[in-house]
C-alpha positions as CSV (number, residue, x, y, z in Angstrom):
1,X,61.7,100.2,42.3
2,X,62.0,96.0,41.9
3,X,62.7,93.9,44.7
4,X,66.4,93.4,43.6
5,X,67.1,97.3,44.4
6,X,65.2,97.6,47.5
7,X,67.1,94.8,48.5
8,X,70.5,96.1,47.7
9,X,69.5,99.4,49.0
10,X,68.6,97.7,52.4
11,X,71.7,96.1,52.7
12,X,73.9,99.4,52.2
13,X,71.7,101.4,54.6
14,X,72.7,98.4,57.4
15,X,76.4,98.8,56.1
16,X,76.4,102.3,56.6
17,X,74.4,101.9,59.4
18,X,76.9,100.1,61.4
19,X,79.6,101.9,60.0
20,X,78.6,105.1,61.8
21,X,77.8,102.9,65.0
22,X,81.6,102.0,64.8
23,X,82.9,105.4,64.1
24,X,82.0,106.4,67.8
25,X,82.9,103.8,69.6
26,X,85.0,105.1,72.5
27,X,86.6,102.2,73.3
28,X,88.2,101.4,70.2
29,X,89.5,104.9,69.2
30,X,90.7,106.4,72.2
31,X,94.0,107.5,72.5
32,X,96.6,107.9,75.0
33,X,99.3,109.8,76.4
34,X,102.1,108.5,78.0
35,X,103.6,109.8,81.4
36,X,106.2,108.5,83.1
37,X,105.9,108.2,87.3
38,X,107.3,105.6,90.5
39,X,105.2,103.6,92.2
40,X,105.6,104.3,96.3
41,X,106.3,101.1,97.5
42,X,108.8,101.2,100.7
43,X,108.6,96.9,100.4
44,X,110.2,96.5,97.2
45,X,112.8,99.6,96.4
46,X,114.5,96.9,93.9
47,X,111.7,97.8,91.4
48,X,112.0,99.9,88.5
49,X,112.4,103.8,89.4
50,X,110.8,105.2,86.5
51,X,108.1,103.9,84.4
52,X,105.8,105.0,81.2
53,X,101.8,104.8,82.0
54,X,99.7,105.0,79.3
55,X,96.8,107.9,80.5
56,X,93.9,108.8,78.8
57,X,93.3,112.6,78.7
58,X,89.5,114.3,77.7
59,X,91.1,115.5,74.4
60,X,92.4,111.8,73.9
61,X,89.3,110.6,74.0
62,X,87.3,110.4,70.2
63,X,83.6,111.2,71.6
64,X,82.9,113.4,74.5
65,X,80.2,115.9,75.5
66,X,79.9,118.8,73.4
67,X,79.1,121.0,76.3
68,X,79.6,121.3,80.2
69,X,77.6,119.5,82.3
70,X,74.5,121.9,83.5
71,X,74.9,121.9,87.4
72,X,72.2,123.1,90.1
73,X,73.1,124.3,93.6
74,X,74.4,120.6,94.6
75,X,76.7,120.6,91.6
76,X,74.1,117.8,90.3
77,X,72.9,117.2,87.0
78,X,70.2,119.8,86.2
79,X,68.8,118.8,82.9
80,X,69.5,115.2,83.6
81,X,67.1,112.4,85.0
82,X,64.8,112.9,88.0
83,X,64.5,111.0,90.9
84,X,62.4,111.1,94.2
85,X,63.5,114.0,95.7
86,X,63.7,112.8,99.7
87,X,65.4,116.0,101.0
88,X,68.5,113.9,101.7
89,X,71.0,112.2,99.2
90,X,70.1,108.5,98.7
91,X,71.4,105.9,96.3
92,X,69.6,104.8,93.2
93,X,70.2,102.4,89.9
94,X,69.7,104.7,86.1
95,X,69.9,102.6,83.0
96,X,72.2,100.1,83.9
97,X,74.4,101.9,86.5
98,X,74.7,103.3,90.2
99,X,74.3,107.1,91.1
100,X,73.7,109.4,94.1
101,X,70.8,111.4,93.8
102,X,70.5,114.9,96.0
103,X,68.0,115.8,98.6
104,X,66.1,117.6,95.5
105,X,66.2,114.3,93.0
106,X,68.5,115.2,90.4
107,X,71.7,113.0,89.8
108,X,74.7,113.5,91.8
109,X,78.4,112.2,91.5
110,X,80.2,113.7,94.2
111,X,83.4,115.1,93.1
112,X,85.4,116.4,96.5
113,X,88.6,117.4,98.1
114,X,90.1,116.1,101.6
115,X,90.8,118.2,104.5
116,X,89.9,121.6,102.7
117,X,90.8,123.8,106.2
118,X,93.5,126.1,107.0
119,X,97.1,124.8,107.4
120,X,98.6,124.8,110.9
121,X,102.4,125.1,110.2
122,X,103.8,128.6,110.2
123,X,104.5,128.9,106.7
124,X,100.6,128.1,106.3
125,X,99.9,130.8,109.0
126,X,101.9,133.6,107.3
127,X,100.4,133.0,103.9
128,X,97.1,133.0,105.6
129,X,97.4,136.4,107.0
130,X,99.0,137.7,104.0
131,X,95.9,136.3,101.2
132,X,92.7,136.6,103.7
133,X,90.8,138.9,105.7
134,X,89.6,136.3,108.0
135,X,88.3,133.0,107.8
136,X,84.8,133.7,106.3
137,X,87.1,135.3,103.6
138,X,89.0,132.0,103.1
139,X,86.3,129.5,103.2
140,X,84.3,131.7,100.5
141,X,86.6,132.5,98.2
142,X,87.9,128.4,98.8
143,X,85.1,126.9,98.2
144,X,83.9,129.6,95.1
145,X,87.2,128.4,93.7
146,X,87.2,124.9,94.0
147,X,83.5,124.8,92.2
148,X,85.0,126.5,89.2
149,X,87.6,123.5,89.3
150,X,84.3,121.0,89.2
151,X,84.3,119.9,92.8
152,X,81.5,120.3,94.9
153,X,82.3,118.9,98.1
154,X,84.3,118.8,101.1
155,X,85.9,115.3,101.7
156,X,86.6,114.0,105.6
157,X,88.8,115.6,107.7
158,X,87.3,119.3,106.7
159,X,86.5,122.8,108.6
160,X,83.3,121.0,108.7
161,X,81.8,124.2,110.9
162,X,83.3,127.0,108.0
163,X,81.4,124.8,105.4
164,X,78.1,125.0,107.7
165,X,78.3,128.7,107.8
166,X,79.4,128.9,104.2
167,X,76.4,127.5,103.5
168,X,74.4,129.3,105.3
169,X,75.1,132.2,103.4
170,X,75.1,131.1,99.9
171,X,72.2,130.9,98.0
172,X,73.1,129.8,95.0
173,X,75.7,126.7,96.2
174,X,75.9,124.1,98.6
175,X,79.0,122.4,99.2
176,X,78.5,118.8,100.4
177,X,80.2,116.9,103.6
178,X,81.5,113.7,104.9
179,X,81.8,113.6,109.0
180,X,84.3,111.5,110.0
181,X,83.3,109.8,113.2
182,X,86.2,107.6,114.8
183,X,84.2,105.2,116.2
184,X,86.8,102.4,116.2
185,X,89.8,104.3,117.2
186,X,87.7,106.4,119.7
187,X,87.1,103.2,121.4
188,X,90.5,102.3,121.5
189,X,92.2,105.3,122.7
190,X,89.7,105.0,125.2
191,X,90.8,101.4,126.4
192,X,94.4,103.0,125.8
193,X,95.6,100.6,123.3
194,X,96.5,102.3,120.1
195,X,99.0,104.0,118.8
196,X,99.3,105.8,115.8
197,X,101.0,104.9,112.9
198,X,101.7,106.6,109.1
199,X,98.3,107.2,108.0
200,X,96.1,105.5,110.4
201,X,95.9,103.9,113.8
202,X,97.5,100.7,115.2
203,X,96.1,97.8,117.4
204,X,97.4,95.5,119.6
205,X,98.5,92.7,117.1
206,X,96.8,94.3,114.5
207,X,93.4,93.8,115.7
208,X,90.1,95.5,116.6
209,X,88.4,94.9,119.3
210,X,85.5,94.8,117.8
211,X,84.4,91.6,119.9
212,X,84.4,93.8,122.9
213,X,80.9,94.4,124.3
214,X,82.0,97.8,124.9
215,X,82.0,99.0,121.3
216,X,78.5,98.7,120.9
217,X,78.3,100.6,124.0
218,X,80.7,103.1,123.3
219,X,79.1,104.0,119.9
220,X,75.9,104.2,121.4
221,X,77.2,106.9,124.0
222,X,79.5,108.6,121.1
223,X,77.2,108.7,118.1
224,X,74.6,110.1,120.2
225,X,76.2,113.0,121.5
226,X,77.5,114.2,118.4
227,X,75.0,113.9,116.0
228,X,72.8,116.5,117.0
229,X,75.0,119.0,115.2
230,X,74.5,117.0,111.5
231,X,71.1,115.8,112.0
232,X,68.2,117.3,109.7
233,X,71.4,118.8,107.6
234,X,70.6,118.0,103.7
235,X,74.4,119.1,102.9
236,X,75.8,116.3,104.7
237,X,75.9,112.5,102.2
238,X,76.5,111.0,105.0
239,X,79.3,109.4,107.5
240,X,82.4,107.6,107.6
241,X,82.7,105.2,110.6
242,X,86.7,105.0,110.6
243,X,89.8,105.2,108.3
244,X,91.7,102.3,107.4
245,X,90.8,99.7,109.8
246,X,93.2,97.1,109.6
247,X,91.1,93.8,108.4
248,X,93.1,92.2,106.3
249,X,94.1,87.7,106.1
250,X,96.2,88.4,109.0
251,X,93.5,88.4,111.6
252,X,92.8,85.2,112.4
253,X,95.9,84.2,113.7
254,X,96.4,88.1,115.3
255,X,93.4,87.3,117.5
256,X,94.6,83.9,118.6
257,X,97.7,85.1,119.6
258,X,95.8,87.6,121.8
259,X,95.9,86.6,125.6
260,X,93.4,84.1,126.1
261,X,91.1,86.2,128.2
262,X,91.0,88.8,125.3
263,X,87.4,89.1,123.9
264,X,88.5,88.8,120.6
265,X,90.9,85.6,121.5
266,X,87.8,84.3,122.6
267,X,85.7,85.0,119.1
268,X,88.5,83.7,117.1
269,X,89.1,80.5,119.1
270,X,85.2,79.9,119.2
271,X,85.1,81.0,115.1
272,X,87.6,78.2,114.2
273,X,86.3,75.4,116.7
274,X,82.7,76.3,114.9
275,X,85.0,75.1,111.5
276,X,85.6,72.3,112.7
277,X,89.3,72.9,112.7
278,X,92.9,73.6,114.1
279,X,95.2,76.1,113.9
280,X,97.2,74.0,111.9
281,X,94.6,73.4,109.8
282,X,94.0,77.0,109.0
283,X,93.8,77.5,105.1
284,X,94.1,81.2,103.1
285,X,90.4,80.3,102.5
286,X,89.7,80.6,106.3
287,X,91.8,83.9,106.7
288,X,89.6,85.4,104.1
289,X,86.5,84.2,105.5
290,X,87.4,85.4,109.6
291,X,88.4,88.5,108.0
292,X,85.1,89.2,106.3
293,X,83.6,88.3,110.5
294,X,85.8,90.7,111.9
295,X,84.3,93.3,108.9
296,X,80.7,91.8,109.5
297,X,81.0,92.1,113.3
298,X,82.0,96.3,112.7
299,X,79.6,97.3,110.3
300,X,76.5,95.4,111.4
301,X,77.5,97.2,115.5
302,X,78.2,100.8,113.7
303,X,74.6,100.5,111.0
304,X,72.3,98.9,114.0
305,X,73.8,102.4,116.2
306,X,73.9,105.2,113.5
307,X,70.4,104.4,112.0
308,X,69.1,104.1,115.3
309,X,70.3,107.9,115.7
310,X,69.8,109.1,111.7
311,X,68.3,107.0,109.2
312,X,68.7,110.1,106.8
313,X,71.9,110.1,105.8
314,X,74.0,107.4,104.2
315,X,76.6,105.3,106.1
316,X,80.0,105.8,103.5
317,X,81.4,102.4,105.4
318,X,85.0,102.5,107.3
319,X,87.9,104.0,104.1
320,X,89.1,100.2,103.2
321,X,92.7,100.0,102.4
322,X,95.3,97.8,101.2
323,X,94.5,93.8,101.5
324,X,91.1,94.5,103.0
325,X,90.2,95.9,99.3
326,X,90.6,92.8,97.2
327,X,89.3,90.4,99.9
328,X,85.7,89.1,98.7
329,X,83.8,88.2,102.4
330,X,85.1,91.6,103.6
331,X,83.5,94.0,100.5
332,X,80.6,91.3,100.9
333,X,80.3,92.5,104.5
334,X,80.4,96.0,103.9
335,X,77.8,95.9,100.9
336,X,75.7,94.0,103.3
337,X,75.6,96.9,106.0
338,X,76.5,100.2,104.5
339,X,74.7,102.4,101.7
340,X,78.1,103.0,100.1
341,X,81.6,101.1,100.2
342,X,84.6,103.8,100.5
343,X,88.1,103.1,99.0
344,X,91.3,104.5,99.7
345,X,93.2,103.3,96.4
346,X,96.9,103.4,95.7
347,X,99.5,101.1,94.3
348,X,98.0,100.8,90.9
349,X,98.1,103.9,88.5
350,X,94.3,103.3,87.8
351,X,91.4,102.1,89.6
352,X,91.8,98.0,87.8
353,X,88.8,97.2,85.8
354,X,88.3,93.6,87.9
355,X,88.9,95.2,90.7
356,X,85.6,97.5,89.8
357,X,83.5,94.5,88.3
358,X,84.6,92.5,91.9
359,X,83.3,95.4,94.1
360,X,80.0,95.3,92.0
361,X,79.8,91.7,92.1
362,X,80.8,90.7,95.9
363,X,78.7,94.3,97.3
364,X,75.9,95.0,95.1
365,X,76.3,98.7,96.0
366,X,78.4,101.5,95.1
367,X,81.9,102.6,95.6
368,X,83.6,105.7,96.2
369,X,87.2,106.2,96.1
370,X,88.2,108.4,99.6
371,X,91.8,108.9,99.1
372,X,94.3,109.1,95.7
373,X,96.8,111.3,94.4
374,X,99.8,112.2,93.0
375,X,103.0,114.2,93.9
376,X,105.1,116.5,91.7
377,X,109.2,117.1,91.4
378,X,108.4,120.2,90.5
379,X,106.7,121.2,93.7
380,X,109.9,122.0,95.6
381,X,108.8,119.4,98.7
382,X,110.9,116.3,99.2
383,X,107.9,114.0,98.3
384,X,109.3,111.1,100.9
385,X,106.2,110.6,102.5
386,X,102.9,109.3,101.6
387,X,101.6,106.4,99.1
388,X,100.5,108.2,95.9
389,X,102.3,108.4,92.8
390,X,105.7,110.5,92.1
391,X,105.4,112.1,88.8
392,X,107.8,115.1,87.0
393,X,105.1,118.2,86.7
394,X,102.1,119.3,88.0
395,X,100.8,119.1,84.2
396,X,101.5,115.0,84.8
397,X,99.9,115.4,87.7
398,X,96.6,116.8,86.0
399,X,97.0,114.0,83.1
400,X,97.3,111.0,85.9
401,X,93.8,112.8,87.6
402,X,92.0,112.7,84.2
403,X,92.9,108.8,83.4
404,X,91.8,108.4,86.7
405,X,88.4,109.8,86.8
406,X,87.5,108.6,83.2
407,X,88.0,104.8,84.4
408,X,85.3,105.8,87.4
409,X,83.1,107.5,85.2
410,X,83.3,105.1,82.7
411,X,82.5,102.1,85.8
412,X,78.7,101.4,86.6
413,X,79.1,101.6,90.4
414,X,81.0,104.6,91.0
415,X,79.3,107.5,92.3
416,X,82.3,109.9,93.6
417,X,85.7,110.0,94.3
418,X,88.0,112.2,97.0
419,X,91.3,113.9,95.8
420,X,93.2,113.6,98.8
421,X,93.6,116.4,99.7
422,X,93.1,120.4,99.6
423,X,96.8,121.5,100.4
424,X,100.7,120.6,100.3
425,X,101.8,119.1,103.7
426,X,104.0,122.1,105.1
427,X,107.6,121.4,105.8
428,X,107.1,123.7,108.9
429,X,104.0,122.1,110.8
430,X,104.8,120.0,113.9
431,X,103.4,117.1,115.8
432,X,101.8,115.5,112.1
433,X,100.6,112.4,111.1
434,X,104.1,111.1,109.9
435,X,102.5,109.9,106.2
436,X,101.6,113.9,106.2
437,X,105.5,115.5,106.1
438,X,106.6,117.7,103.7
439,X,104.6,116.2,100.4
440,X,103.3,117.7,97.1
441,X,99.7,116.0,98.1
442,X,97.5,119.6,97.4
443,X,95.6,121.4,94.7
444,X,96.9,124.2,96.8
445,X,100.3,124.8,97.9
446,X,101.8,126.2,101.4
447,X,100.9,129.5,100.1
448,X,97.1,128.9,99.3
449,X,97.7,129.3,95.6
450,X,96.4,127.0,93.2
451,X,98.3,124.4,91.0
452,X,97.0,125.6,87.7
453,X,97.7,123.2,85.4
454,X,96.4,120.6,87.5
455,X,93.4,122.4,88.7
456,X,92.7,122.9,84.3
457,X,93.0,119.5,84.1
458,X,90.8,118.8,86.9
459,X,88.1,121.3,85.8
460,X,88.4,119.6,82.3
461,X,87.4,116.1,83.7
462,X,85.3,117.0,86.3
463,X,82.6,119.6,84.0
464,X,81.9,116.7,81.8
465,X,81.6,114.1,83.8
466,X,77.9,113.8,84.4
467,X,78.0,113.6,80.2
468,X,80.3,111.4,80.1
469,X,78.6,108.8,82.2
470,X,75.4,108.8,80.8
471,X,77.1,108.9,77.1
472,X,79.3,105.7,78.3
473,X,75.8,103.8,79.6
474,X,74.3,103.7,76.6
């Protein structure tokens, strides 16, 4: 063979070459599915009712795994990548990306449902009685049945003590946990100056008191008592200080406006004289930057306390919401003290790719999203509560979860998420958090039966996904 055709055939095995590279490139190929869904958003009812989303499906998508993801008794990777094994779950970096690794050292993305316990209004209670023996009955065959759907954890707000025993007796699965601890709102119900409002708790002003030299104190005292019952306990990821704490561009000016003999007047006042400015002079800037204090004040009090008490377990940071979310000094504050940033995410039918990139780029740790969802026509409720989505059909339901969870997936810093949550709100319960009435929010409705063609949809996503994230990192 002469130079000339070694030359020509080098040239067409680089053609080719990059031929195939292009034929499975995901990005460029991938195709989408259009459902059509309403924003909640109670501030502006002049927007459009109805809208088209494009939404990527797993059969949309032109490359995926060509088998489930192998699990082990964590619902981990089994034949993936091993890690230290510290008898705890920890954070680590793999090729280019953030992951969780269990207390044996394989790869974890924790894939979990909020407040899987037993419904309290009396439609709840009938079913109950009707579908279960008793409550060993329910947690078993719940948790059994929310593995085969690809989950394999319990988000906050769970029958944390029916999980415990749960695990206990299985030998083959462990479903994981997320304590919710209070710490803020404890503190404040104790000083008796909250009140609650539609999915979380309200301040004077809209403020913590987080300058208060009793929070320290008061998480000291409350962390310690409590933490016996988690400590040592490998199927716990760790804790959640609060929910939705209300930082947010608004506090500067909140904690001015506080009487002047109110601890947190005092920090404020002494914050902007350290500026070198007035409160005229106050700039969006500023408002940012006393925000990300108030969020640097909170998590530096609750890490110093709950690592004093267990330095095992991870601290999942306080469920940011709304504003606080997008605001750089306040994510920069919570990568700076806690193992993992947590996200409750609506308004937007997807997790924004810049909003991902900022997380990685103002934290330098991971994220998990706590709370998203979406609500059905279909489900008979009246849906006129609560901040996720309004779609037509449980199937769109199942299509909106999938888009979802390939955008985490597909993220380098993600490493879980929490459908919010395990079952319908019931028409019938009393004395609920007013966000919580008479919504199509479950996997489960009122009756304990599944939503089947979201829970497909759901299995679909969530038995590749460990695949799919190591496929999209290379």
């Amino acid at each position: 063979m002469n130079a000339m055709k070694i030359k020509i055939l080098f040239v067409m095995t680089a053609v080719c070459s990059l031929l195939s590279c292009r034929a499975v490139d995901t990005r460029e190929k991938d195709r989408t599915v259009l459902v059509e869904a309403k924003e909640w958003n109670k501030q502006h009812p002049e927007l459009p009712e109805w809208k088209m989303y494009p939404s990527l499906t797993v059969d949309s998508l032109c490359l995926v795994p060509d088998r489930p993801d192998n699990l082990n008794r964590y619902g981990s990777l089994a034949d993936g990548p091993r890690f230290k094994a510290t008898g705890f779950f920890h954070t680590a970096r793999h090729d280019g990306r953030w992951i969780m690794v269990d207390p044996d050292g394989f790869m974890h993305i924790d894939a979990a449902v909020v407040g899987v316990r037993q419904g309290q209004g009396e439609r709840n209670k009938s079913a109950f009685k009707e579908k279960f023996k008793n409550g060993e009955d329910w947690i078993d065959k719940t948790v059994r049945e929310l593995v085969s759907y690809g989950f394999n954890g319990a988000g906050t707000w769970s029958d944390e003590k029916a999980i415990m025993d749960f695990n206990s007796r299985s030998s083959d699965k462990r479903f994981t946990m997320c304590p919710m601890l209070n710490l803020m709102s404890g503190y404040g119900k104790e000083l008796k100056i909250t009140r609650q409002l539609a999915g979380n708790t309200g301040y004077p002003n809209q403020c913590i008191p987080v300058f208060n030299p009793g929070f320290g104190e008061y998480c000291d005292k409350y962390i310690s008592s409590v933490i016996g019952k988690y400590k040592g306990n490998p199927d716990i990821i760790g804790f959640f200080s609060d929910n939705e704490l209300p930082i947010s561009k608004k506090n500067l000016e909140g904690y001015l406006s506080l009487p002047e003999d109110d601890h947190g007047h005092k920090a404020a006042k002494e914050w902007l004289e350290s500026k070198g400015v007035t409160e005229e002079q106050i700039t969006d800037g500023l408002r940012s930057e006393f925000a990300g204090y108030v969020a640097d004040t909170y998590y530096s009090t609750v890490r110093k306390v709950l690592k004093k008490y267990d330095p095992d377990h991870l601290y999942l940071g306080s469920r940011l919401h709304g504003g606080a979310k997008h605001i750089k000094e306040v994510i920069g504050a919570a990568g700076r003290h806690c193992d993992v940033i947590s996200i409750n995410y609506y308004g937007f039918w997807e997790v924004r790719p810049k909003d991902i990139a900022n997380w990685e780029k103002w934290a330098d740790k991971p994220f998990i999203i706590t709370e998203f969802y979406t609500k059905a026509e279909d489900s008979g409720l009246s849906n006129a509560t609560g901040a996720g989505w309004l779609v037509h059909t449980q199937k769109d339901r199942g299509i909106h979860y999938e888009n979802f969870i390939i955008g985490l997936v597909r993220s380098g810093n993600c490493v879980g998420w929490s459908w919010f949550k395990y079952q319908d709100n019931d028409p019938t319960a009393k004395g609920v958090d007013p966000s919580n009435l008479n919504s199509n929010k479950g996997c489960y409705d009122n009756d304990y039966e599944p939503y089947r063609e979201l829970t497909a949809r759901m299995r679909k996503i969530n038995s590749i996904r460990y695949g799919l994230a190591l496929q999209n990192r290379h």
